[in-house]
ROZALO-191552 format. One record per residue: x negated, z negated, y of N, C-alpha, C in turn; residue in three letters. Coordinates in steps of 0.001 Angstrom, whole numbers, plus 500000, padded with zeros to 6 digits. Each point is the difference from the previous one (the first is absolute). Layout:
! residues N
XZYXZYXZYAla ...
This chain:
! residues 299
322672440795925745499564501381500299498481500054500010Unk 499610501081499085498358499828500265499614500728500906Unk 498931499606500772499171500946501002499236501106499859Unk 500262501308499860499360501008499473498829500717500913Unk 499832499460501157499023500010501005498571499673499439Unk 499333500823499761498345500243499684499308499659501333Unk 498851499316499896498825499827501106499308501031500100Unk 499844500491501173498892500965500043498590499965500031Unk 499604500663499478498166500523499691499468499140501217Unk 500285500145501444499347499555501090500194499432500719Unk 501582498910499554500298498684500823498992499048499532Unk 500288499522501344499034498541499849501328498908500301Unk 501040500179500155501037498598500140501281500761499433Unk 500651498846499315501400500546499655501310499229500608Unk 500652500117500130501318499249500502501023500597498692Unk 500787498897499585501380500428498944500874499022500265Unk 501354500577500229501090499293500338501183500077498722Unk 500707498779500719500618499544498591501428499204500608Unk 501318500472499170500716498708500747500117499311498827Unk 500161498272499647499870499022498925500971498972500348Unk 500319499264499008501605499156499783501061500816499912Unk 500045500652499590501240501360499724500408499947502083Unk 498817500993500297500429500304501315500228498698501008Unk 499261499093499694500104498721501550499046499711500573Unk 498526500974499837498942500193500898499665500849500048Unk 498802500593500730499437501240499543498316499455499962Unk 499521500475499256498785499741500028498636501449500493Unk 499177499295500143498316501164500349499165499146499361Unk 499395500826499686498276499255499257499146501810500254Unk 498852498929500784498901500603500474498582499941499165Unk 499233501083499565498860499677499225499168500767500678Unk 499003499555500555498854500795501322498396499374499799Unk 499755499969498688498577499601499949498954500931500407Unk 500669501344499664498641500877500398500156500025501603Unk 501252500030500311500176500348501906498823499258500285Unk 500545498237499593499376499096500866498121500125499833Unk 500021500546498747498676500116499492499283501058501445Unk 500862501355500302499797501105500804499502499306501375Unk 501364499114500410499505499027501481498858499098500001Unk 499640499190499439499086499116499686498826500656500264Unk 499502501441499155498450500830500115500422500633501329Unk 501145500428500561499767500648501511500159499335500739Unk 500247498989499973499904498554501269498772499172500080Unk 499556499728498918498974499182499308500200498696500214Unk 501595499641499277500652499072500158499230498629499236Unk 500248499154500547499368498520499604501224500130499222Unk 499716498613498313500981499417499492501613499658500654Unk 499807499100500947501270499711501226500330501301500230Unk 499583501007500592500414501050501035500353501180498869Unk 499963499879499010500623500870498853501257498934499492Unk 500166498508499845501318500072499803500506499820500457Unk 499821500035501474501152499901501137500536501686500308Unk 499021500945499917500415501563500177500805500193498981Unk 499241499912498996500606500083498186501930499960500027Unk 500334498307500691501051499893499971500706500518501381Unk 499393499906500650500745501304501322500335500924499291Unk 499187500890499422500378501015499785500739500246498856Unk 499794498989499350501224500758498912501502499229500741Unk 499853498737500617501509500114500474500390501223501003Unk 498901500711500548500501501097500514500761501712499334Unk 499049499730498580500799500580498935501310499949499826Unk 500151498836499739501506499116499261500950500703501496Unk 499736499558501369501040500457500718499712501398499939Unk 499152501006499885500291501386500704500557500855498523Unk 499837499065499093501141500802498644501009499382500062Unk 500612499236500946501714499270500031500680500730501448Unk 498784501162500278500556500674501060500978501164499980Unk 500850500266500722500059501301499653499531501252500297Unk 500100500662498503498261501297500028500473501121500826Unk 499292499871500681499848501081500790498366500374500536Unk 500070501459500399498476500930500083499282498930500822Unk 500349499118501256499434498814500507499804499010499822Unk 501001499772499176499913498610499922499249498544499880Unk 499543499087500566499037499342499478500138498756500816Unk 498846499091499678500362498442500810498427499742500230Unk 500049499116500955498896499468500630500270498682499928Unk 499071499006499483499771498616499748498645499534501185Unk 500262498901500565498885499682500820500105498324500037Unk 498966499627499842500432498568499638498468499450501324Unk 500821499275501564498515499476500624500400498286499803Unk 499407499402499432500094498933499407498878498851500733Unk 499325500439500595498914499220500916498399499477498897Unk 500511500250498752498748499569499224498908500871500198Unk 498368499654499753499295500669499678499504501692499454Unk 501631500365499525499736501100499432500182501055500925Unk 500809499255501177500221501122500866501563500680500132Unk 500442501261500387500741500487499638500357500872498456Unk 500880500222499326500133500629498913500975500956499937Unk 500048500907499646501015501268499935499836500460499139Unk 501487500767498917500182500632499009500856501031500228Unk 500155500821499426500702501570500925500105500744498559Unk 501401500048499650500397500776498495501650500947500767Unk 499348501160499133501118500977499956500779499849498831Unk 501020500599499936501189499865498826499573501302499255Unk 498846501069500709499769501215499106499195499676498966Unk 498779498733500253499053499598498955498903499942500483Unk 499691499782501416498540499653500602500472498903501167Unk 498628499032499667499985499042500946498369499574500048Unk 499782499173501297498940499954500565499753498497500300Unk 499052499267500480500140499070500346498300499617500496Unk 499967498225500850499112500096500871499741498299499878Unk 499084499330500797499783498837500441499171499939500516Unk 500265499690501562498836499395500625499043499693499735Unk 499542498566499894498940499709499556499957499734498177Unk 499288501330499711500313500134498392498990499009499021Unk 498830499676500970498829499121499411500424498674499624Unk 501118499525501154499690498420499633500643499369498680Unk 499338498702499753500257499997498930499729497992500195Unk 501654499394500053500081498678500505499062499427498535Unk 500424498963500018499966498605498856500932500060499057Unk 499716500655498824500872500051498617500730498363499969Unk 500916500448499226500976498673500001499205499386498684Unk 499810501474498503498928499573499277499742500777499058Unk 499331500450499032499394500764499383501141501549500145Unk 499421500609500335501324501463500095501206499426500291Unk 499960499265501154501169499781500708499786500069501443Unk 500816500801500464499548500577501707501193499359500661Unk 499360499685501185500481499010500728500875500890501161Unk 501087500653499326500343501501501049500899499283501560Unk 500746498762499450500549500090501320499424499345501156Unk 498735499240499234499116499399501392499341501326500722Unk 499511500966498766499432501346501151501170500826500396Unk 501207500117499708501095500599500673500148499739501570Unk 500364498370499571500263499286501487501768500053499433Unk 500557499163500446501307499518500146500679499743501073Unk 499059500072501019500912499861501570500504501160500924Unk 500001501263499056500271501383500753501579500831499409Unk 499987501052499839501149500916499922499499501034498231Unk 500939500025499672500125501551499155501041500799500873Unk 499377501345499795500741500854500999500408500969498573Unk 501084500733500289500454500821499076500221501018500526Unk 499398501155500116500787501816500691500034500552498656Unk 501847500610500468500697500571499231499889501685500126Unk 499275500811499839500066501335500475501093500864498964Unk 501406500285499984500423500595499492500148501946500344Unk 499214500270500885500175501330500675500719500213500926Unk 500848498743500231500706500452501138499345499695501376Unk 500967500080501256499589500253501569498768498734499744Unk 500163498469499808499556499224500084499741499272499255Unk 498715499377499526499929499084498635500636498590500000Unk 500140499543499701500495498358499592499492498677499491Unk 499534499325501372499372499081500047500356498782499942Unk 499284499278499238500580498416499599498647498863500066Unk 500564499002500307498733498912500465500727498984499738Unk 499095499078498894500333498430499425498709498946500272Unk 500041498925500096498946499315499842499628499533498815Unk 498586499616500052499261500249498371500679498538499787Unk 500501499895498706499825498659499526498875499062499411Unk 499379501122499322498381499419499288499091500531499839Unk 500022501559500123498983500913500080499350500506498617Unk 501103499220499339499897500301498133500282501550499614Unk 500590500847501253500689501079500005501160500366499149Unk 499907499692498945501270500142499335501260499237500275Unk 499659498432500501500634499508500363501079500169501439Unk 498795500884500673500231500095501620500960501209499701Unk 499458501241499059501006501318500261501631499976498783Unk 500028498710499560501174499657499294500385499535501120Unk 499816499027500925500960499111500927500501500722501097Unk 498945501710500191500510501087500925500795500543499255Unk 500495500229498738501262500698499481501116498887500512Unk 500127498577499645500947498804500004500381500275501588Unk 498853500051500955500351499688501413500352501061500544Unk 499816501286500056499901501286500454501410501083499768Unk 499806499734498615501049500651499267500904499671499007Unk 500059498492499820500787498903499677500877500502498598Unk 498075500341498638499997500220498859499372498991499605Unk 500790499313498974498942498973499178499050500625499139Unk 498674499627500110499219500607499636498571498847499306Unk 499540500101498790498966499731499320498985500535499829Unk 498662499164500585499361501338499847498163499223499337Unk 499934500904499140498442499367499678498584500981500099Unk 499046499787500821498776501056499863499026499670499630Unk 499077500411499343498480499558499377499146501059499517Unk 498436499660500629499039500566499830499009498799498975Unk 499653500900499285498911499256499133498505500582500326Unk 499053499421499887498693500717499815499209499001498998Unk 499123500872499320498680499296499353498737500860500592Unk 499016498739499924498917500553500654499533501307500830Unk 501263499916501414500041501032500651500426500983499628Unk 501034500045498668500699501365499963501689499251499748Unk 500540501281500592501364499647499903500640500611498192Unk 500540498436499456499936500455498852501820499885499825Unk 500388499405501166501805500191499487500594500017502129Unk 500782500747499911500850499981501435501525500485500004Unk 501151499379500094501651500130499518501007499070500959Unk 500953500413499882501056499391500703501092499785498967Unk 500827499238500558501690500016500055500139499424500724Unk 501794500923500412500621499568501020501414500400498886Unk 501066498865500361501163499772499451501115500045501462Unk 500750500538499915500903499972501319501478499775499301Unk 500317499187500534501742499714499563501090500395500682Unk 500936500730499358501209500638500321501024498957501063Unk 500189500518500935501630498626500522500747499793499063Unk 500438500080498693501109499407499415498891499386498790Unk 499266499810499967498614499263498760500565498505500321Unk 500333500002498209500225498462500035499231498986500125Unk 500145498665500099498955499170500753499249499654498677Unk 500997499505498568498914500100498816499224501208499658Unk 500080501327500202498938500645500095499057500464500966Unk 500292499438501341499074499653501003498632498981499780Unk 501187498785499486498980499133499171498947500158499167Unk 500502500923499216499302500448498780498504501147500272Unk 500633500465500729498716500962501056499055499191500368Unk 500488498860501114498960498911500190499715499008499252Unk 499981499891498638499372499334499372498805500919499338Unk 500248501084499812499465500967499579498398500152500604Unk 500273500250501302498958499780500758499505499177500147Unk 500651498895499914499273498562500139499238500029498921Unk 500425499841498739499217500148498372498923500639499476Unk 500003501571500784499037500520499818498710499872500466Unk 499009500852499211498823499839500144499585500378501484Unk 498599499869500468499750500967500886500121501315499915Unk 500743500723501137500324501547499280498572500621499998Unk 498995499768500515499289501046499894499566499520498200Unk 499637499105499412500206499645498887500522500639498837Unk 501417500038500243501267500949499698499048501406499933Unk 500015500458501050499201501383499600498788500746499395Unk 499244498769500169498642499924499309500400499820498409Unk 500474499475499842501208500074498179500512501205499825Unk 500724499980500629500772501232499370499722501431500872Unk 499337500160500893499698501081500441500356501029500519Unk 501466500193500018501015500646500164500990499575500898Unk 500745500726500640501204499307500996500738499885499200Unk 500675500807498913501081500268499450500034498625498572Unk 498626500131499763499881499092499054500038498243500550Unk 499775499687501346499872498943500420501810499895500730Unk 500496500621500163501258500175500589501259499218498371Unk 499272500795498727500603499872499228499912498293499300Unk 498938499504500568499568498783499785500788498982500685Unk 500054500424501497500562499045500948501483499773499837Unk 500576501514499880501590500074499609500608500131498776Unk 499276498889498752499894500064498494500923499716499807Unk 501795500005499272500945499729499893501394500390501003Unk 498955500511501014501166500124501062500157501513499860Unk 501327500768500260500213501590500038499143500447500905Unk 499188500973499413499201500831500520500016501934500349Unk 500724500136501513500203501572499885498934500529501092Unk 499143501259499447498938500625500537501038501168500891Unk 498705499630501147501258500807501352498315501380500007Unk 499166499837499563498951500596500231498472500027500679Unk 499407500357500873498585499504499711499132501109501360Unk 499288499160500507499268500982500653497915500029500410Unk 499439501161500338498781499515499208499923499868501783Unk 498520499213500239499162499917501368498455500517499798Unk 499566500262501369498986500145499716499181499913501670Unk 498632499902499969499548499718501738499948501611500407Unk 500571499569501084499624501122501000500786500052501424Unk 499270500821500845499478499858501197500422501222500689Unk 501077499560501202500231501104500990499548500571501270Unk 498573499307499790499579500465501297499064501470499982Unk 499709500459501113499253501022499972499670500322501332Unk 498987501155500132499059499890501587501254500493501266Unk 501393500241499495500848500427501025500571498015500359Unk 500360499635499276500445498721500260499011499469500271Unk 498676499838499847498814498894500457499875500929502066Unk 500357501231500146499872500427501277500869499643500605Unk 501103499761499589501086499234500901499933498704500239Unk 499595499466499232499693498493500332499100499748500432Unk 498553500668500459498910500120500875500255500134501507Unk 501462501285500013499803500753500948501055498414501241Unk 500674499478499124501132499343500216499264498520500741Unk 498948499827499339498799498861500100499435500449501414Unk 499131500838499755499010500586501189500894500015501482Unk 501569500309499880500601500575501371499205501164500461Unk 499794500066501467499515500471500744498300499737500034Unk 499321498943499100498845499427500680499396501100499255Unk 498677500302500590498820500817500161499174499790498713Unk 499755500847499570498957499678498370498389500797500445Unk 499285499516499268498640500393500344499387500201498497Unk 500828499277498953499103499793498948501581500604499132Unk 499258499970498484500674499970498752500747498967499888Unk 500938500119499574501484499157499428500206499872498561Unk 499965498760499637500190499723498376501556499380499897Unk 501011500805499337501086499158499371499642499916498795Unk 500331498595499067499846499917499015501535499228499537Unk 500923500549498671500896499566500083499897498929499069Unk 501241498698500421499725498266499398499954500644498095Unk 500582500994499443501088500536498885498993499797499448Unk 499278500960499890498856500731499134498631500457500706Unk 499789499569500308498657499780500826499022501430500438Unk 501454500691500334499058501686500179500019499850501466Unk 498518500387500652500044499808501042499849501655500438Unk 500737500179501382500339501209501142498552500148500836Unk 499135500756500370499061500060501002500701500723501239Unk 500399499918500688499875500934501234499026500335501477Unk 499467501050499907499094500342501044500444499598501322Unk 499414499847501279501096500425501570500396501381499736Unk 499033501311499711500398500946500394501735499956499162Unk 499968499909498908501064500039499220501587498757500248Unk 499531499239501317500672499198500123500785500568501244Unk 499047501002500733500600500627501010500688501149499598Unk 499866500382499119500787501582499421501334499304499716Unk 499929499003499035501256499287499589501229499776501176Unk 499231499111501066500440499486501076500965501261500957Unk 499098501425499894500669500999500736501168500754498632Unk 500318499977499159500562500222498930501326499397500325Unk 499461498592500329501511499430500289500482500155501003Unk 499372500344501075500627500340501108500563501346500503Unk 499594501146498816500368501060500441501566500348499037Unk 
């Protein structure tokens, strides 16, 4: 089946799904060079701290298009890993906007070696990936694994295996040359309960064989075209496709609630700056305007 799904004028990431082996996986492939390109200039991400976000966030892609769509829908990725980089968070809706963050966005460890980033020593490996599930309903749905390596791809495949007890493959990669991001893509392969073990096999050799994916994408450029590469011989059916792009839900009503929520009761004398982790728009608030607020809520 071909995919008749066009990219739009003003995505910057695509997601396209696929089921392959005549129906005994389903597959995603993620292509987000410009996203990651978008995070990198509004973070002023070091080498490390773009491909550790890079791949947050597009595995945050991959889950919030395996969600089901709804006007809310979306997932929150948080990975505190104890490394250098700090905390990390990725935050994607299933409508086509997602956001994302890192602590400390500067640092930038000891390359392993020439354009090779040393992501899981600045991850850290001795902490949690957290997963919130926001489907719209009463309460979101929260899940917590421990990191295995801080490779991230590795860690949010072993939260599908442990969590939700899907076998799952999963590969992420950011490329850069001389400070620009010149390739950023995923796959993730998930196997059906009745997937036979020779084509289980065959999946993981697959992955094993291949190149580096970000590689893969820097070639061929395309999800659809790198998808067609990986699953060359095997049945290939297009389930369809969805675009991403950055963006940001905050605004001066949500930066006042979380001020007002901060402050309590204590006494202000001066101006109040929220600035949100997302997108770096910062809130001013006056006292006088902190006290109008304050009686607002109380009346």
């Amino acid at each position: 089946m071909k995919n008749e799904t066009t990219r739009n004028s003003d995505s910057q990431a695509l997601v396209v799904r696929a089921l392959i082996g005549g129906e005994q996986a389903r597959l995603l492939a993620v292509e987000a060079r410009s996203l990651v390109t978008v995070l990198k200039k509004l973070h002023g991400l070091s080498g490390t701290a773009t491909a550790a976000l890079g791949r947050l966030s597009m595995a945050s892609l991959l889950m919030a298009d395996d969600m089901k769509k709804t006007g809310r829908a979306r997932v929150t990725l948080a990975v505190d890993g104890g490394g250098p980089l700090g905390r990390i968070v990725a935050d994607a809706e299933s409508s086509g906007q997602m956001r994302g963050f890192v602590q400390n966005p500067h640092v930038e460890p000891e390359p392993k070696g020439p354009g090779k980033w040393d992501v899981a020593a600045a991850v850290g490996s001795t902490g949690t990936l957290t997963v919130i599930r926001d489907l719209g309903l009463r309460e979101p749905v929260t899940g917590q694994v421990p990191l295995l390596s801080g490779e991230i791809a590795e860690d949010v495949a072993a939260y599908y295996v442990r969590s939700e007890q899907i076998r799952t493959a999963l590969a992420l990669g950011v490329l850069e040359h001389e400070g620009e991001v010149v390739a950023a893509g995923g796959i993730m392969v998930q196997l059906f309960p009745d997937t036979t073990d020779a084509f289980a096999d065959e999946v993981e050799r697959r992955f094993r064989e291949m190149p580096p994916v970000s590689t893969l994408f820097f070639e061929e450029g395309e999800a659809m075209t790198v998808v067609e590469r990986f699953a060359s011989g095997l049945e290939v059916f297009w389930l369809g496709s969805q675009d991403y792009r950055f963006g940001c839900r905050c605004d001066r009503a949500v930066a006042a609630d979380g001020l007002l929520a901060a402050l309590g009761s204590e006494a202000v004398a001066e101006s109040q700056e929220v600035c949100c982790h997302f997108c770096n728009t910062s809130y001013l608030f006056s006292p006088q305007e902190i006290e109008t607020l304050r009686k607002e809520r109380r009346s």
